[in-house]
LOTI-377902 format. One line per field, with one value per residue (C-alpha): residue number from 1; x, y, z; residue in three letters. Coordinates in nm, 3 decimals. Layout:
BEGIN
fimar: c(NUM | ...) $
x: c(X | ...) $
y: c(Y | ...) $
z: c(Z | ...) $
lose: c(ALA | ...) $
This chain:
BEGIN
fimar: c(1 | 2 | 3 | 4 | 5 | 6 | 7 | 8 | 9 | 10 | 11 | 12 | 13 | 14 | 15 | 16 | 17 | 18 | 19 | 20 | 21 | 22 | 23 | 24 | 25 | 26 | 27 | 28 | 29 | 30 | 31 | 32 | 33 | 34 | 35 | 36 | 37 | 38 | 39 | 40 | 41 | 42 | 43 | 44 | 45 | 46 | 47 | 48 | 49 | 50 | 51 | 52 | 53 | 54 | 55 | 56 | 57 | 58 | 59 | 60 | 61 | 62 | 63 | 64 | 65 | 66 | 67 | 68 | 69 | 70 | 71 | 72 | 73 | 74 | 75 | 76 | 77 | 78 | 79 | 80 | 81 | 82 | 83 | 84 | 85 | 86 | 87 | 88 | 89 | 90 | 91 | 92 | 93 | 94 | 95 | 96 | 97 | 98 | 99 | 100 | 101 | 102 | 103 | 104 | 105 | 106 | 107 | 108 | 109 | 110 | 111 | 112 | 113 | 114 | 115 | 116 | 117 | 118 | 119 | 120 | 121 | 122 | 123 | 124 | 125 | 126 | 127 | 128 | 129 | 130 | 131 | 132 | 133 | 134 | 135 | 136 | 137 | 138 | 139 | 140 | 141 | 142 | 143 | 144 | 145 | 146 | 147 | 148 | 149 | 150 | 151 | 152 | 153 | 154 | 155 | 156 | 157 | 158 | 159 | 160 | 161 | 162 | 163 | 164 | 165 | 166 | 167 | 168 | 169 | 170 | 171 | 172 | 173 | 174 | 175 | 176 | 177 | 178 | 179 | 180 | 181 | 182 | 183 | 184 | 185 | 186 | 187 | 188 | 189 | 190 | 191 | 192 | 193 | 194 | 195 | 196 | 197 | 198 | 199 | 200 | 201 | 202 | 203 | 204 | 205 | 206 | 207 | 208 | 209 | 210 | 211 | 212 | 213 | 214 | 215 | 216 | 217 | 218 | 219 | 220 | 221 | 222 | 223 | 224 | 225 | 226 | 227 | 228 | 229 | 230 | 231 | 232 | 233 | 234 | 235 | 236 | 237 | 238 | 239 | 240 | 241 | 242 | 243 | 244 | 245 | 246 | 247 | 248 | 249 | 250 | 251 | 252 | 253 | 254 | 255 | 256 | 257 | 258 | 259 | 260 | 261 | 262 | 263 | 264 | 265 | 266 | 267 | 268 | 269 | 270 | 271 | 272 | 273 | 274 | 275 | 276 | 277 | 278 | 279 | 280 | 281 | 282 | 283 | 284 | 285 | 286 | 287 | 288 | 289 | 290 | 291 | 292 | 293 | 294 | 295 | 296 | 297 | 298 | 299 | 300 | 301 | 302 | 303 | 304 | 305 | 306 | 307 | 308 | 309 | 310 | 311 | 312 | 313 | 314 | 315 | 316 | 317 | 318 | 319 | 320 | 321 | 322 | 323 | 324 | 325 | 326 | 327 | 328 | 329 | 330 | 331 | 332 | 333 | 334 | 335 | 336 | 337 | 338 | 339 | 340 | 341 | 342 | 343 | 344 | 345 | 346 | 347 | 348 | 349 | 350 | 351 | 352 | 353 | 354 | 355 | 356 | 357 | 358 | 359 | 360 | 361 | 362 | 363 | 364 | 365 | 366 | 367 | 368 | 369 | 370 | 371 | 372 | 373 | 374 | 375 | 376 | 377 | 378 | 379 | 380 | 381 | 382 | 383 | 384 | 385 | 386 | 387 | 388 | 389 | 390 | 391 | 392 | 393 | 394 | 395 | 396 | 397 | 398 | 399 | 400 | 401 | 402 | 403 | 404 | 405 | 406 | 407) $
x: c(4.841 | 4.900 | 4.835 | 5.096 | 5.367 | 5.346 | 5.363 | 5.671 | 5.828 | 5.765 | 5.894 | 6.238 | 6.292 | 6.258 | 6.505 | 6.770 | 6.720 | 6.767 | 7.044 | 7.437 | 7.538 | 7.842 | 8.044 | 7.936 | 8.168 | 8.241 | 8.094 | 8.079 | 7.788 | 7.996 | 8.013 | 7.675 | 7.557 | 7.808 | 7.704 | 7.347 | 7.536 | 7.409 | 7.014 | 6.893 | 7.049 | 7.033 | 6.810 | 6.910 | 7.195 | 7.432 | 7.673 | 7.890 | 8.043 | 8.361 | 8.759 | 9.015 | 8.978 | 8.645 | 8.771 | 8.600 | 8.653 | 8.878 | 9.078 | 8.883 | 8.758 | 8.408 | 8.368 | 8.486 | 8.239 | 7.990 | 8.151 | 8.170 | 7.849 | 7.690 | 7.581 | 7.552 | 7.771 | 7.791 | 8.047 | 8.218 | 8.215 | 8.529 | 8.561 | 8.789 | 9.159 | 9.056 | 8.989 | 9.356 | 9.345 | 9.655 | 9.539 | 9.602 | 9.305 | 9.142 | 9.282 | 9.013 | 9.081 | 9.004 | 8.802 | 8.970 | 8.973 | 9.009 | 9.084 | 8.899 | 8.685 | 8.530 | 8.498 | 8.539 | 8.385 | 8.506 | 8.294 | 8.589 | 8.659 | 8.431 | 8.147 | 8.119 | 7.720 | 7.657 | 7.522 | 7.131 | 7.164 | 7.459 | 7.210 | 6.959 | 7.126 | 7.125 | 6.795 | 7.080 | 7.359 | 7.596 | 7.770 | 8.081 | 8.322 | 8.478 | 8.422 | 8.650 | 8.366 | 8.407 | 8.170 | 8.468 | 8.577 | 8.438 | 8.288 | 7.948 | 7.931 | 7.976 | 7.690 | 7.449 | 7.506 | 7.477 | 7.114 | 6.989 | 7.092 | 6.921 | 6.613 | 6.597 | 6.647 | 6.404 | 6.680 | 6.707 | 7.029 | 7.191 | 7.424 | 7.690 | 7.763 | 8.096 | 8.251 | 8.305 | 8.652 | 8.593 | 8.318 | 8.360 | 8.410 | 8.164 | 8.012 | 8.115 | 8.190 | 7.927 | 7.635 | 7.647 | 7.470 | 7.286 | 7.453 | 7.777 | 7.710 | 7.963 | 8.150 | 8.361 | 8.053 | 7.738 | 7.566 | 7.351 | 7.540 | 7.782 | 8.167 | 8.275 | 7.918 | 8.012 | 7.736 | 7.763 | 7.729 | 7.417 | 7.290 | 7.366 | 7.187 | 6.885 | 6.898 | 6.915 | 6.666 | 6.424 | 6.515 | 6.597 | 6.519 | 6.190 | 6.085 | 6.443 | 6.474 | 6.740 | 6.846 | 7.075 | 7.297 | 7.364 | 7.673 | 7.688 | 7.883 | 7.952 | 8.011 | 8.030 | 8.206 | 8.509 | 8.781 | 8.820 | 9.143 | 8.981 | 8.661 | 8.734 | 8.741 | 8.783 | 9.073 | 9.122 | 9.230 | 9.331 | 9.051 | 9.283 | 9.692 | 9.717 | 9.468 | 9.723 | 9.615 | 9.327 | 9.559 | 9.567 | 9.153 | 9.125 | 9.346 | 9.233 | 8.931 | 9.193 | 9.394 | 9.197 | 9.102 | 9.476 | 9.443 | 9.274 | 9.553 | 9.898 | 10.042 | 10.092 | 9.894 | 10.165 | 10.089 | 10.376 | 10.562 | 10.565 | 10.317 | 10.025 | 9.747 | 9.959 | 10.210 | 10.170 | 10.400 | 10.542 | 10.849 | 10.735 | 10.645 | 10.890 | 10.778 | 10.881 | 10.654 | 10.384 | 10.417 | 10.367 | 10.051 | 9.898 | 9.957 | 9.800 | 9.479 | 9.507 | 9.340 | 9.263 | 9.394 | 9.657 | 10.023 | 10.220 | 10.589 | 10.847 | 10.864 | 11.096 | 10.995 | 11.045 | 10.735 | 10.771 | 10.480 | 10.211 | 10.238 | 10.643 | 10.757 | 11.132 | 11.110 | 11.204 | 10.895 | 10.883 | 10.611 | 10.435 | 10.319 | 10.007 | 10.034 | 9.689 | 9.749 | 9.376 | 9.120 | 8.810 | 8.922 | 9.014 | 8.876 | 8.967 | 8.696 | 8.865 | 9.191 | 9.130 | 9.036 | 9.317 | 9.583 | 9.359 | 9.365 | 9.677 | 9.821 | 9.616 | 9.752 | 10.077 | 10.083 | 9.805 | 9.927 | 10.010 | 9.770 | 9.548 | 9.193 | 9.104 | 8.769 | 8.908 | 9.130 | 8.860 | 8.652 | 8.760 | 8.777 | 8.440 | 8.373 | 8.524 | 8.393 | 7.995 | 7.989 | 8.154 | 8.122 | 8.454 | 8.684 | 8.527 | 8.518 | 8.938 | 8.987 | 8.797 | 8.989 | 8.698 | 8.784 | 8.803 | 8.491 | 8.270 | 8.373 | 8.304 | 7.968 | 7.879 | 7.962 | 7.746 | 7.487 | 7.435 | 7.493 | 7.261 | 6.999 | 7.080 | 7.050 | 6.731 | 6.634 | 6.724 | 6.679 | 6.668 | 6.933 | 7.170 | 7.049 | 7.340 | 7.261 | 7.450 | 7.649) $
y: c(10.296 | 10.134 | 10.497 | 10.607 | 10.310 | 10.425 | 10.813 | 10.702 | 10.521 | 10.740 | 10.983 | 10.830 | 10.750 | 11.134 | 11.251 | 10.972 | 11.120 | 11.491 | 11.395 | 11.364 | 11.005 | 10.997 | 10.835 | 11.082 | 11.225 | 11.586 | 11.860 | 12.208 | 12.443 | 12.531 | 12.130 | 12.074 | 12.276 | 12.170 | 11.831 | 11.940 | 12.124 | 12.445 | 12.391 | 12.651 | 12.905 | 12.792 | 13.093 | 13.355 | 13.656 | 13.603 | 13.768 | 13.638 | 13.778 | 13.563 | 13.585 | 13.351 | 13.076 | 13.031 | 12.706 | 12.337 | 12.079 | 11.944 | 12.309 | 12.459 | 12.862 | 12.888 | 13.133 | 12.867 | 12.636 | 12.845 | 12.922 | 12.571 | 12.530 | 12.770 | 12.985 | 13.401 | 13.558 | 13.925 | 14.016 | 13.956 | 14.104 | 14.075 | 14.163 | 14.330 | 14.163 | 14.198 | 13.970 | 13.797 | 13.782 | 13.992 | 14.327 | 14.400 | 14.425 | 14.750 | 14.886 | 14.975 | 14.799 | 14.841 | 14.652 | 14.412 | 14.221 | 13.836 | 13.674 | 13.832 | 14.051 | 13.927 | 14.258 | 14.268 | 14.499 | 14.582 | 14.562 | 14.704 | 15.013 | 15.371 | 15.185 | 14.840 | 14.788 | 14.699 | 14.958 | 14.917 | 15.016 | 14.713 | 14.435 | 14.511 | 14.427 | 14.015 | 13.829 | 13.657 | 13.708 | 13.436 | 13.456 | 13.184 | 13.289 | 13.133 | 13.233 | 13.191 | 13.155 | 13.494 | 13.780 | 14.099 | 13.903 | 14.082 | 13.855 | 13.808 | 14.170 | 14.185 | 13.940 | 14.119 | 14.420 | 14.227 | 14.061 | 14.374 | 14.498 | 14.218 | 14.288 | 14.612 | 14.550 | 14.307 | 14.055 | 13.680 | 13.567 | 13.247 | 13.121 | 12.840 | 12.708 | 12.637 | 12.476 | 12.714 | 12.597 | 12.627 | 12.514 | 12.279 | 12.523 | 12.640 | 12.975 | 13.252 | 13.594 | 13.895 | 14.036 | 14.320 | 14.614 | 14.866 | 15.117 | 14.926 | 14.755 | 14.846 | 14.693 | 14.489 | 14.368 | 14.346 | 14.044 | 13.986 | 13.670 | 13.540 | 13.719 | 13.288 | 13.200 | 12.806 | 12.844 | 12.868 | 13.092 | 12.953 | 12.994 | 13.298 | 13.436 | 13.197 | 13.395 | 13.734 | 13.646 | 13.551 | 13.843 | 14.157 | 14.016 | 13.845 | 13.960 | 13.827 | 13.573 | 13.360 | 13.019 | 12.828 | 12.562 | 12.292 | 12.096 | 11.759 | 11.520 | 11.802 | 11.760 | 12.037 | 11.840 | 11.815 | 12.090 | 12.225 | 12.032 | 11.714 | 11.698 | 11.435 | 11.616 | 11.948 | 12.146 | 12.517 | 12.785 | 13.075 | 13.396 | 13.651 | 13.728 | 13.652 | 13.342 | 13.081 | 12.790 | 12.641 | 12.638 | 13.057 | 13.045 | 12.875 | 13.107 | 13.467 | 13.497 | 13.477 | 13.717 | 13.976 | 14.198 | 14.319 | 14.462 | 14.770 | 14.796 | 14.905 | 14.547 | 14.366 | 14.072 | 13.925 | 14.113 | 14.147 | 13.811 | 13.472 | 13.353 | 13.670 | 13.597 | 13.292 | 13.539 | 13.933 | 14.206 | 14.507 | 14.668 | 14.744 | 14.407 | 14.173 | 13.868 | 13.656 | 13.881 | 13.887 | 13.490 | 13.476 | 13.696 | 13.469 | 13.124 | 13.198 | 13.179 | 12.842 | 12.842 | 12.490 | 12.352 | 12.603 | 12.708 | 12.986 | 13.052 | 13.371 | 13.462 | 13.813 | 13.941 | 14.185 | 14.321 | 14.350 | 14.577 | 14.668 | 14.841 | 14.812 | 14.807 | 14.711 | 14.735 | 14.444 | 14.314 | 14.126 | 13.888 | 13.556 | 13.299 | 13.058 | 12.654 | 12.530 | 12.181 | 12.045 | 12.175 | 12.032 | 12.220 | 12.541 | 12.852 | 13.162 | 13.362 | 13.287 | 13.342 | 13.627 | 13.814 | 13.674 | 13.822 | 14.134 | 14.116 | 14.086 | 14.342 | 14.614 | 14.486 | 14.510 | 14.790 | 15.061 | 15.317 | 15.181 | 14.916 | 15.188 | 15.116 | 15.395 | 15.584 | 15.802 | 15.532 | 15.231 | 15.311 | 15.080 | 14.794 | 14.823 | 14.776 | 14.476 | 14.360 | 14.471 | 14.643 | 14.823 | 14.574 | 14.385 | 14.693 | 14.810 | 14.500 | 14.473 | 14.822 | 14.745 | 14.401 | 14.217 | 13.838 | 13.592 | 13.409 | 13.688 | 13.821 | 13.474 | 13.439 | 13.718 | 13.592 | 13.297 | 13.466 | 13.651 | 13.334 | 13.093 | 13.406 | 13.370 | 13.040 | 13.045 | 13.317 | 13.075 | 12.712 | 12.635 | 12.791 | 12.547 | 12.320 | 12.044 | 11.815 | 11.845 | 11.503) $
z: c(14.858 | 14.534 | 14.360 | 14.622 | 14.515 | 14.157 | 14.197 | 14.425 | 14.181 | 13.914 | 14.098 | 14.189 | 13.841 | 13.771 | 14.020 | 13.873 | 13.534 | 13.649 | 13.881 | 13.686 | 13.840 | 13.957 | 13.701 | 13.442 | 13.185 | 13.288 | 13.040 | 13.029 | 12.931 | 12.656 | 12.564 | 12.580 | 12.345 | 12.091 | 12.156 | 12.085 | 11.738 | 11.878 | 11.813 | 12.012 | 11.872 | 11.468 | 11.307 | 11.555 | 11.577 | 11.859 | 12.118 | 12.312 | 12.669 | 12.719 | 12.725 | 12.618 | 12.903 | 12.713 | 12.613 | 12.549 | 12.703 | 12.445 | 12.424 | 12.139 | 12.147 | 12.222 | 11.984 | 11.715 | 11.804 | 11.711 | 11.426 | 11.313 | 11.343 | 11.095 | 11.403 | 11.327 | 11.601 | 11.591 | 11.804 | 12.145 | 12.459 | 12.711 | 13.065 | 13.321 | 13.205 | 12.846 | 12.618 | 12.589 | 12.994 | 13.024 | 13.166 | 13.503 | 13.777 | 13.767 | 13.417 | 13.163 | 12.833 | 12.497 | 12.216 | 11.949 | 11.632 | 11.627 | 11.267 | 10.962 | 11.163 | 11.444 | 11.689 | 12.052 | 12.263 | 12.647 | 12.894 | 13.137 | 12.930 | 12.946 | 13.027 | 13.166 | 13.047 | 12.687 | 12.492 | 12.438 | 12.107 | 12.053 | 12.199 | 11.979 | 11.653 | 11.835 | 11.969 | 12.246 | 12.424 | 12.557 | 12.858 | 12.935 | 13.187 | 13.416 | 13.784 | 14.051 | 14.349 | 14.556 | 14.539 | 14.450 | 14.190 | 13.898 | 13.688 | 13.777 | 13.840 | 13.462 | 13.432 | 13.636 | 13.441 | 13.073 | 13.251 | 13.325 | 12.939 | 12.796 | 12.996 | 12.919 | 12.507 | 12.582 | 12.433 | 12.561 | 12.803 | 12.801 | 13.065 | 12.937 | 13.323 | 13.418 | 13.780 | 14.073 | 14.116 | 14.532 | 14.572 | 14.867 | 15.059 | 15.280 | 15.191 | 15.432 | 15.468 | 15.508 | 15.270 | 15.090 | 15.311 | 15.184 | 15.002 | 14.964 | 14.647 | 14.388 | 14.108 | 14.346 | 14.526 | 14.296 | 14.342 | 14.696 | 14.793 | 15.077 | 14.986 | 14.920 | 14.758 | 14.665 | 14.383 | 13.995 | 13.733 | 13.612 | 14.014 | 14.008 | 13.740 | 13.795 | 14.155 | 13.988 | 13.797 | 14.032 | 14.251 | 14.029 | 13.670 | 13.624 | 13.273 | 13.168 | 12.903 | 13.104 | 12.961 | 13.130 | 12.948 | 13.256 | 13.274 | 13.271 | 13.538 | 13.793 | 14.134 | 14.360 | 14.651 | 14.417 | 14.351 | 14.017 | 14.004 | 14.140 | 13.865 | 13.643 | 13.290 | 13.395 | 13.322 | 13.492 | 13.275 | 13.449 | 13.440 | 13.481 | 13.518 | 13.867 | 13.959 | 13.808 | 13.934 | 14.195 | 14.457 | 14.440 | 14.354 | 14.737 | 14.922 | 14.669 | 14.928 | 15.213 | 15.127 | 14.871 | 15.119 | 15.142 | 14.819 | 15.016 | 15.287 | 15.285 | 15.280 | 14.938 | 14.845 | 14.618 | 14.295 | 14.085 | 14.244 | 14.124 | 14.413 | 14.404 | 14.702 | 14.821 | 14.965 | 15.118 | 15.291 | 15.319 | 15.455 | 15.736 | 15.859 | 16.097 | 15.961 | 16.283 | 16.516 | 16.271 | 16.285 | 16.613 | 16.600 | 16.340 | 16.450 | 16.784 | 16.620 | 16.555 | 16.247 | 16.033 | 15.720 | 15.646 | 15.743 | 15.740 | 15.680 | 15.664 | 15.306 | 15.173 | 14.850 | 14.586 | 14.376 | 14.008 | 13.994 | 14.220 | 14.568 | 14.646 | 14.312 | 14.336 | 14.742 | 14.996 | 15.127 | 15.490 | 15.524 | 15.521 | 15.285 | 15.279 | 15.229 | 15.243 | 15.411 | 15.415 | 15.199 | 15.381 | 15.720 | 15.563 | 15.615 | 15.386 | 15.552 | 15.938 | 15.756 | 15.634 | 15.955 | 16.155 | 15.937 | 15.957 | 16.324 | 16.338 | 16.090 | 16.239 | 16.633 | 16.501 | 16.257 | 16.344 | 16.194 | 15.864 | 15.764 | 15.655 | 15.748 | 15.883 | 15.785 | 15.566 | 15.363 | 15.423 | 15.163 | 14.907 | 15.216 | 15.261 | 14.889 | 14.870 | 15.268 | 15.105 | 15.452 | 15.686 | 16.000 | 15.885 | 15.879 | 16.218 | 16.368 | 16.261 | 16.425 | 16.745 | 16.779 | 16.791 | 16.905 | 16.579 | 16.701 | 16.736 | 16.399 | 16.253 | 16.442 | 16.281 | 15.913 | 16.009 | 16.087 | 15.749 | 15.622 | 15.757 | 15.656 | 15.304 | 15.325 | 15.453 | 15.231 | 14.898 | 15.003 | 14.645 | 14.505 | 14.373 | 14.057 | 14.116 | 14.365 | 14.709 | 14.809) $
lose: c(UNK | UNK | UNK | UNK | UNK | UNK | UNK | UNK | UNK | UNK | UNK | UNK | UNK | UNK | UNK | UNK | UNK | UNK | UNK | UNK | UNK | UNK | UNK | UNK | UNK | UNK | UNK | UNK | UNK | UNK | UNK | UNK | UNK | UNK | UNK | UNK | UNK | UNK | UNK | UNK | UNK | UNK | UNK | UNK | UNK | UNK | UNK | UNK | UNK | UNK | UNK | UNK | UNK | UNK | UNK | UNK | UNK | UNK | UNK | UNK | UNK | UNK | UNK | UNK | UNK | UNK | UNK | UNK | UNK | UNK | UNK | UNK | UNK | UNK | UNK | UNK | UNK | UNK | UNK | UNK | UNK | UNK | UNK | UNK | UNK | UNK | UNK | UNK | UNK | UNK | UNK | UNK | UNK | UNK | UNK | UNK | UNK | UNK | UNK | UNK | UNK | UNK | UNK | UNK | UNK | UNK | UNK | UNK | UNK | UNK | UNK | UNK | UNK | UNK | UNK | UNK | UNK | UNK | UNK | UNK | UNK | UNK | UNK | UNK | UNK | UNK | UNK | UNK | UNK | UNK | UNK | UNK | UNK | UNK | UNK | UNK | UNK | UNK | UNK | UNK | UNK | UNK | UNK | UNK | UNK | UNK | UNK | UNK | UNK | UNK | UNK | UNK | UNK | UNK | UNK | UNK | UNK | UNK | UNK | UNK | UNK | UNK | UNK | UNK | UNK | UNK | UNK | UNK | UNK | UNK | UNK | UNK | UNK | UNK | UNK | UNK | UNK | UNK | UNK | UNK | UNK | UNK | UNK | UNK | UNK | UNK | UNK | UNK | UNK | UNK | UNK | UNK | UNK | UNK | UNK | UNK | UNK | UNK | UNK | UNK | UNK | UNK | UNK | UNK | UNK | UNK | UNK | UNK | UNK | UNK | UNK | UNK | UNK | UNK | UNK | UNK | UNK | UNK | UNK | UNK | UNK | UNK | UNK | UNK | UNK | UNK | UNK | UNK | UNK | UNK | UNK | UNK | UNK | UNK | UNK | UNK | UNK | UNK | UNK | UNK | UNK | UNK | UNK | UNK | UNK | UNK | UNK | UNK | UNK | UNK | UNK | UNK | UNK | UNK | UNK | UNK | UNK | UNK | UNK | UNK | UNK | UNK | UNK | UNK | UNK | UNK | UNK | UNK | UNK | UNK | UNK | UNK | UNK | UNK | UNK | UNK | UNK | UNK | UNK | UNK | UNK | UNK | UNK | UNK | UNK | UNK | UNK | UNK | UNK | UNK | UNK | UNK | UNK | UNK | UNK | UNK | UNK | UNK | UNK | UNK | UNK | UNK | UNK | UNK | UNK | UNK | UNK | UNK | UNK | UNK | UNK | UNK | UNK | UNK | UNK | UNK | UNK | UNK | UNK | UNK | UNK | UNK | UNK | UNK | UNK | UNK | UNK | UNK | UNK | UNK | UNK | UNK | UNK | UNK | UNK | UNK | UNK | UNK | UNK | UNK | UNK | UNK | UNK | UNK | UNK | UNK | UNK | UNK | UNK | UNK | UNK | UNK | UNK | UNK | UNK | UNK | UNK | UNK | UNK | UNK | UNK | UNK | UNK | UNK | UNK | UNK | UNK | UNK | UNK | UNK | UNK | UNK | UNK | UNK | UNK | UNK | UNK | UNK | UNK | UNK | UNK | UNK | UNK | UNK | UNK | UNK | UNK | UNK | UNK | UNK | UNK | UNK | UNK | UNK | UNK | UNK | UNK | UNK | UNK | UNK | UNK | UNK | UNK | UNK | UNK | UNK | UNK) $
């Protein structure tokens, strides 16, 4: 028993150390290893995979950091939205030159894998980018891609983690199928995933990259109970052109899926994802349809609006427009399928999910149940039992996936 007290003790005294407390300053992966004046990499060639929301905690370019101190980088990689963060979803972009000479490749352009030949003139390549927490958005598609590049070159990965802005909320949403993974759905996790960069290569790793060299620089003082805007320390610079602000980051998984209908999600407007129609929509019936639902933690009002770009360009849009009213009872997931519902009880013929357009649906969904399910008006709960379902199997699949501590 006494052996028993000690181990015990021992033992609580390692889980405080591992464990940020509370009242931890926040700091980013990015952070940390400036704090540590880049140790781990002194000696080697570097790449880096980033944009310019790469930023420190106190506003500098990660890229300068490394600069600063003494460390070799090569070149830089950027992702769908370019480097600058002003490209439009789904248009390639093109390489660049920051300062004296500092190239930048794309990694949304003819090909969106690095070139073998590239990685090998680096022993690492860095990625920091911040995430937005649901599976379509591209990001950690680029990641996967990059991990299996460095495994193949045989050239070590290193993760600078950064907050999932959402993730309090609960994942949801359904798996990828097989033979609907695609750029838009790349990674084998719930469609709202509530996990981290650094999870989620740590579970590609495990699963589809074990010879990987993966290194994962952990921040410091996260909390994943808190909102990116409620994290003491943290400040949220948008990813791309049209996730602004946290507020749009919680609804985007709400409304993305309208990007593959005939409805607008607010692209080209001054509130994109927090807002969608089309002119075809009476925005008073559709309110009706919606609110029946009864769903938690967000309302929805009338909204008119003309697109600056995007589907409607200079058109007169009827619609509605999200106001998430509690965070902790909102579901984007429920949301989601009771505006699809909806839409496709009200509007048939011109949502557009049929078979022949639902291909790009589907892409996004990681399956074709969703779209089905919409066209077969399928009651909310079933469609939702369902989600949970492939959920609580993933869970149970990766009990230890996270590596912050849950509250």
């Amino acid at each position: 028993m006494k052996h028993y007290g000690i181990f015990s003790l021992l033992l609580f005294f390692c889980v405080l150390a591992a464990s940020p407390l509370q009242g931890a300053a926040f700091r980013s992966g990015i952070d940390v290893l400036e704090d540590s004046g880049c140790r781990e990499l002194k000696g080697k060639t570097v790449a880096l995979v980033t944009n310019a929301a790469g930023l420190t905690s106190a506003g500098g370019s990660n890229y300068a950091v490394l600069l600063r101190n003494a460390i070799d980088l090569k070149f830089i990689m950027a992702p769908e939205h370019g480097f600058a963060v002003n490209v439009e979803a789904g248009k390639k972009t093109d390489g660049m030159l920051i300062g004296d000479g500092l190239r930048v490749y794309s990694l949304y352009g003819s090909s969106k894998k690095p070139d073998a030949a590239l990685l090998k003139t680096v022993d690492i390549v860095l990625f920091d980018l911040q995430d937005v927490g649901a599976r379509c958005y591209t990001y950690i598609s680029t990641m996967k891609l990059v991990m299996e590049a460095c495994m193949e070159a045989d050239r070590a990965f290193m993760v600078l983690d950064r907050p999932n802005p959402i993730s309090p909320l609960e994942p949801e949403g359904f798996m990828l199928d097989k033979g609907y993974e695609s750029f838009v759905g790349a990674v084998d996790v719930p469609f709202l995933h509530a996990m981290t960069v650094g999870e989620i290569a740590m579970l590609l790793k495990k699963n589809r990259f074990p010879k990987l060299d993966l290194r994962v620089v952990r921040m410091e003082g996260y909390r994943r109970e808190l909102f990116g805007d409620e994290l003491p320390g943290f400040a949220f610079v948008s990813p791309s052109p049209n996730i602004r602000n946290i507020e749009t980051a919680i609804v985007y998984p709400a409304t993305v899926m309208l990007e593959a209908t005939a409805v607008s999600e607010g692209r080209g407007t001054d509130a994109p994802f927090l807002q969608f129609g089309a002119p075809f929509i009476d925005s008073a019936g559709l309110l009706r349809e919606v609110r029946a639902s009864r769903l938690p933690g967000v309302e929805f009002f009338p909204v008119r609006f003309i697109p600056k770009s995007g589907k409607f360009r200079n058109e007169a849009c009827s619609g509605l427009k999200l106001k998430v009213s509690d965070r902790k009872r909102f579901s984007p997931f429920a949301t989601s399928a009771a505006v699809l519902l909806a839409l496709q009880k009200l509007y048939p013929s011109s949502l557009g999910l049929m078979k022949d357009s639902g291909a790009f649906f589907d892409r996004l969904a990681g399956t074709p149940r969703f779209r089905e399910m919409i066209l077969e008006q399928v009651p909310l709960e079933v469609i939702l039992e369902a989600s949970r379902r492939d959920v609580q199997e993933f869970g149970r699949m990766h009990p230890a996936r996270y590596i912050y501590p849950e509250p």
